[in-house]
N, C-alpha and C positions, 0 to 999 in steps of 0.2 A: 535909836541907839544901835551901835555895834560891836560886836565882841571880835579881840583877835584870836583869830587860828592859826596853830602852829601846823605849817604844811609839813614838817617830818616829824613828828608825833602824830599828826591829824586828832590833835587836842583843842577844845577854846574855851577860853579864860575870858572872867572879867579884864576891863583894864585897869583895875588896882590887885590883880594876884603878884605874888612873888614871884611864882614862878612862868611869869611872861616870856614868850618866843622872844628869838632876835631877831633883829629889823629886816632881815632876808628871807627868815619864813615865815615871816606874817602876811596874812589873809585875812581879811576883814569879813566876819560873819553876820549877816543880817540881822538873823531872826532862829530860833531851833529848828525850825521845819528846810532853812534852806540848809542848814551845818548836817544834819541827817541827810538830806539828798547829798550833799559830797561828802560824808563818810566819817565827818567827826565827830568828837564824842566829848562833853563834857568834864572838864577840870575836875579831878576828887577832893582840891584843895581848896578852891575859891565856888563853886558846883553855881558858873555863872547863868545860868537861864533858873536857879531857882533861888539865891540868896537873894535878899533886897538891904539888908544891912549889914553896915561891917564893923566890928568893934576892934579897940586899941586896947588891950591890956595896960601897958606902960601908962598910958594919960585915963584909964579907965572911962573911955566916953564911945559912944557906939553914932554911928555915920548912917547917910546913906550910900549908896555904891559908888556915887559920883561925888560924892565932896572932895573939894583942895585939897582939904589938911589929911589927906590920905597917903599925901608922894610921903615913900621914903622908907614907908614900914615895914619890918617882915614877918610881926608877931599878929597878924589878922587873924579874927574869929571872925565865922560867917553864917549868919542871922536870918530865917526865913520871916519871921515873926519878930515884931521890936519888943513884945512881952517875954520873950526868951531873952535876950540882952541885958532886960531891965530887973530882971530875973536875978541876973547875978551880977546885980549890983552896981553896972555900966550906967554912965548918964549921959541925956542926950549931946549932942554936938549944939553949940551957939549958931553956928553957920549953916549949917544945912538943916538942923531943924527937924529929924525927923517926929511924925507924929503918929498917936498912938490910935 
């Protein structure tokens, strides 16, 4: 999996954050250890090298980082633990299935 980095922030997001680069400064990141050797630094929004799930307020149902039914949203919660999610009240996704 790869995460994109934004080369004029030198930030990197999942790829379902909101606040995604545009398609001219993006740089695709490996892995943490290679975004640390070229100087970037992790999203405060999406914190993509630690969240593994992402929930929808609006549909109340909690994803993993790569589900479909992710395009489109701007209201993400992001989940290191699916017992936090389930916590409050979120239910899992039909499609991706996370498990507990």
């Amino acid at each position: 999996m790869a995460w994109p980095g934004n080369r004029s922030s030198m930030v990197v997001h999942s790829t379902n954050c909101h606040v995604r680069p545009l398609g001219r400064n993006v740089e695709m990141i490996r892995d943490r250890s290679e975004a640390a050797r070229r100087g970037y630094r992790p999203c405060r929004q999406c914190h993509p090298f630690r969240a593994t799930y992402t929930a929808q307020p609006l549909s109340m149902k909690v994803h993993r980082t790569y589900c479909r039914l992710l395009l489109g949203s701007v209201n993400w919660k992001f989940y290191e633990r699916l017992e936090d999610a389930l916590k409050r009240r979120f239910e899992p996704c039909r499609v991706c299935k996370p498990e507990r």
